[in-house]
Residue frames as qw, qx, qy, qz and C-alpha x, y, z in Angstrom:
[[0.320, 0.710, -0.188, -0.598, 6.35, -12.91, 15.19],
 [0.867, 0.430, 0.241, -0.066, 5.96, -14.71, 11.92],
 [0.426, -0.420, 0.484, 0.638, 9.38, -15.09, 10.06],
 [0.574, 0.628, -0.135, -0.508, 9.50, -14.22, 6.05],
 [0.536, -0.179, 0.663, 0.491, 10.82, -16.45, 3.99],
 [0.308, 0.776, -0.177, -0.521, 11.31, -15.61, 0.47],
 [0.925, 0.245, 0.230, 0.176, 12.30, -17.93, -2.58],
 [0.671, 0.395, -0.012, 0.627, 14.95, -15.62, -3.40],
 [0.506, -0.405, -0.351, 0.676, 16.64, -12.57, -2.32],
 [0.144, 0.926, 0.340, 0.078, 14.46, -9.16, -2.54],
 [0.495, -0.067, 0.147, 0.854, 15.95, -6.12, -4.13],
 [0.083, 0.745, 0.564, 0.346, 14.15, -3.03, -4.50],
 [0.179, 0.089, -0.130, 0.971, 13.23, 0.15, -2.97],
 [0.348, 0.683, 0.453, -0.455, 10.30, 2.88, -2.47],
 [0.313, 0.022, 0.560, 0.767, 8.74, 4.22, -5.30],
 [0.225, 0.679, 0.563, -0.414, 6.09, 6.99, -5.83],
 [0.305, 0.336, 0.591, 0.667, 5.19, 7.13, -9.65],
 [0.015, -0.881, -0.472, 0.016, 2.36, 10.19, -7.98],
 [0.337, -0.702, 0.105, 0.618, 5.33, 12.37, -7.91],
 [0.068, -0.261, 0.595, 0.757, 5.48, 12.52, -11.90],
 [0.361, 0.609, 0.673, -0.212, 2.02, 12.63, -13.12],
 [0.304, 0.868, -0.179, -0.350, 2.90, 15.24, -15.49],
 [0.022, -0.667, 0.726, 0.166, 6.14, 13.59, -16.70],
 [0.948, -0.033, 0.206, -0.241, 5.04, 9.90, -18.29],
 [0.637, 0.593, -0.481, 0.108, 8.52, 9.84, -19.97],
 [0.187, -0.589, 0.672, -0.408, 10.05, 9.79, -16.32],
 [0.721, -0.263, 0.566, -0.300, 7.89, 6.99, -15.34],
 [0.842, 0.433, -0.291, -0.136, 8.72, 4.94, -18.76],
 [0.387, 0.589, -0.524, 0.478, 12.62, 5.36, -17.97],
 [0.373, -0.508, 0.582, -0.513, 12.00, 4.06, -14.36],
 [0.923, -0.039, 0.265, -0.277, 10.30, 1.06, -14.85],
 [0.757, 0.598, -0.211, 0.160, 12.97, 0.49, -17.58],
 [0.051, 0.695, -0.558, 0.450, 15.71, 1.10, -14.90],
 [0.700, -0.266, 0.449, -0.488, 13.92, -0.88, -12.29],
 [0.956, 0.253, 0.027, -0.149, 13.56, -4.09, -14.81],
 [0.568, 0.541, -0.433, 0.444, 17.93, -3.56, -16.07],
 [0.159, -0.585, 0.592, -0.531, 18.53, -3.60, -11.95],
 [0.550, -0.047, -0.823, -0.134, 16.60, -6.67, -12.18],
 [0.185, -0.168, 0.520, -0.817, 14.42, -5.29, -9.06],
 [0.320, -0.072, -0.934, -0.142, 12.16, -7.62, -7.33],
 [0.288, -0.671, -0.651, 0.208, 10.36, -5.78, -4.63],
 [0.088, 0.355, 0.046, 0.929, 8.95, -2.07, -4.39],
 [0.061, -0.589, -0.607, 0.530, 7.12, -0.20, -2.28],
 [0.187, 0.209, 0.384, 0.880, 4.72, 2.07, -4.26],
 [0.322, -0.688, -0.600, -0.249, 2.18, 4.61, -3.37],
 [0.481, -0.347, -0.611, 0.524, 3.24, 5.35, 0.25],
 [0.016, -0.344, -0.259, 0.902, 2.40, 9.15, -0.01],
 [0.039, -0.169, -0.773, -0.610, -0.16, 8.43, -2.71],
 [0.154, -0.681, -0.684, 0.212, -3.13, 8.58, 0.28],
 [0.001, -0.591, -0.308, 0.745, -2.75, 11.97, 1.12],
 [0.116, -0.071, 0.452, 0.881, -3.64, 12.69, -3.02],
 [0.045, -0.462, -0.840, -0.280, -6.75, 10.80, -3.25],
 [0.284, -0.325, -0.071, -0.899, -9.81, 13.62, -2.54],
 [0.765, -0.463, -0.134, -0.427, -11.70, 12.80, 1.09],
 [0.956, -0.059, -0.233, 0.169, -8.58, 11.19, 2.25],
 [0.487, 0.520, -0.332, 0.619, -6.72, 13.65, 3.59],
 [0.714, -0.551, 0.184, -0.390, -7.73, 13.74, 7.08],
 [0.292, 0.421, -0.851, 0.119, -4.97, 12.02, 8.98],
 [0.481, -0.120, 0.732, -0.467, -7.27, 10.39, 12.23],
 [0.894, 0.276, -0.094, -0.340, -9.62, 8.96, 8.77],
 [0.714, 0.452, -0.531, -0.065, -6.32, 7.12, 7.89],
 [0.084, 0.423, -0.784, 0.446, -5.51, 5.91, 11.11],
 [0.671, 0.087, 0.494, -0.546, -8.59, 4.77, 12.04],
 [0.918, 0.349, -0.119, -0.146, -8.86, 2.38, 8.45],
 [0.303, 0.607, -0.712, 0.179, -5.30, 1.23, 9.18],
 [0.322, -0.247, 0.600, -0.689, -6.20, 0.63, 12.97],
 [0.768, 0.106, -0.022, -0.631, -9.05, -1.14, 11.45],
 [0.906, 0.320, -0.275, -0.027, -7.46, -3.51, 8.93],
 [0.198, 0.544, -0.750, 0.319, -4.39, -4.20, 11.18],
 [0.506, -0.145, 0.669, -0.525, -6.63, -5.62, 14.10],
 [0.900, 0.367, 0.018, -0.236, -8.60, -7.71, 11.38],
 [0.661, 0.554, -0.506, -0.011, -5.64, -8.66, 10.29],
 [0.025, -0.380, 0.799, -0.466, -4.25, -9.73, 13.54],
 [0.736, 0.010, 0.530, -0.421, -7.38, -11.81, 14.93],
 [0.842, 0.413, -0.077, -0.340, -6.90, -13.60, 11.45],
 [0.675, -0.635, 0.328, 0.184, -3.43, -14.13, 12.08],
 [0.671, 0.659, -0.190, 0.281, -1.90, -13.19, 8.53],
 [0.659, -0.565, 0.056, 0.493, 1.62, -13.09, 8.84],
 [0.631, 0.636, 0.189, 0.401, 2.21, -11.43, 5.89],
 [0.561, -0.240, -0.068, 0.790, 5.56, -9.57, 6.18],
 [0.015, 0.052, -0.145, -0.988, 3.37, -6.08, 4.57],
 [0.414, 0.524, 0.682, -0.298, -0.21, -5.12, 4.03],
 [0.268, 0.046, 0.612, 0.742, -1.40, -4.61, 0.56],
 [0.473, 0.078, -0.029, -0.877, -4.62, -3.52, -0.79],
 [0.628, -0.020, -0.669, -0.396, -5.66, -6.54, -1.36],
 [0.413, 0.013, -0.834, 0.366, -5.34, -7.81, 2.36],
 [0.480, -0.078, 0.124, -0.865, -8.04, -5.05, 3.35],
 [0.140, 0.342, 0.928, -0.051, -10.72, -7.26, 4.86],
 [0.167, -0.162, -0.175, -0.957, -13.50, -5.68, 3.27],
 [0.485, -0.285, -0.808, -0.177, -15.93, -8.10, 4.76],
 [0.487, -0.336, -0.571, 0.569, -15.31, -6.75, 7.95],
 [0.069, -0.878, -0.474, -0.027, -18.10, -4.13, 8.83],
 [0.378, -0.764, 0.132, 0.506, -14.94, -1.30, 10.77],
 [0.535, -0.022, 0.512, 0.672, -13.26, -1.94, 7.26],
 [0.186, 0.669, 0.531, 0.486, -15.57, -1.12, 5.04],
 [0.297, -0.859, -0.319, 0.270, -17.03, 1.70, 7.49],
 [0.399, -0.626, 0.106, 0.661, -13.96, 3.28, 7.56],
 [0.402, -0.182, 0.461, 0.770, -13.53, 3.22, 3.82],
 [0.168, 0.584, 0.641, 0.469, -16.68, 4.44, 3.07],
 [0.274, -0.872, -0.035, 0.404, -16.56, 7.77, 5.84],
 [0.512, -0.365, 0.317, 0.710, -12.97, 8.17, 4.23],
 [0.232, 0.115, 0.714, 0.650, -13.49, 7.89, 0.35],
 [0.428, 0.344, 0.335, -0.766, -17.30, 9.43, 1.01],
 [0.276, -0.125, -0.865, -0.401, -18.85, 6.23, -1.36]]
């Protein structure tokens, strides 16, 4: 397994701004909190799939995970998370999956 190293020492949390979509004052006053705690890493989103329309099917989201995890493994990232950006989209199962899912 790939160690992390890090240039400094991460501080953060989860964070799901989809829970206040109505409230933009809330998310103003978080980010502002988040910045005076001098946080360096977040997780954001994480229940954010099940909002998106066509994407709520759990086997869709396991299968495009399933997808981009194995791509990601034969490529041997070690990245210590997967992002959106690390989606291989080149990769025919990727895409596939995200075009069944998202119905593009």
């Amino acid at each position: 397994m790939a160690e992390l190293k890090l240039p400094f020492i991460g501080h953060g949390g989860d964070y799901n701004p989809d829970q206040w979509r109505e409230r933009p004052d809330i998310l103003a006053e978080d980010i502002r909190l988040m910045k005076l705690a001098r946080c360096n890493l977040m997780s954001v989103g994480i229940f954010a799939w099940a909002t998106l329309e066509h994407f709520q099917r759990t086997r869709g989201v396991l299968r495009l995970m399933a997808a981009v995890i194995h791509e990601l493994w034969m490529a041997n990232d070690a990245s210590a998370m997967i992002m959106p950006g690390s989606f291989p989209l080149d990769i025919p199962t990727v895409k596939d999956e995200l075009v069944t899912d998202f119905g593009v």
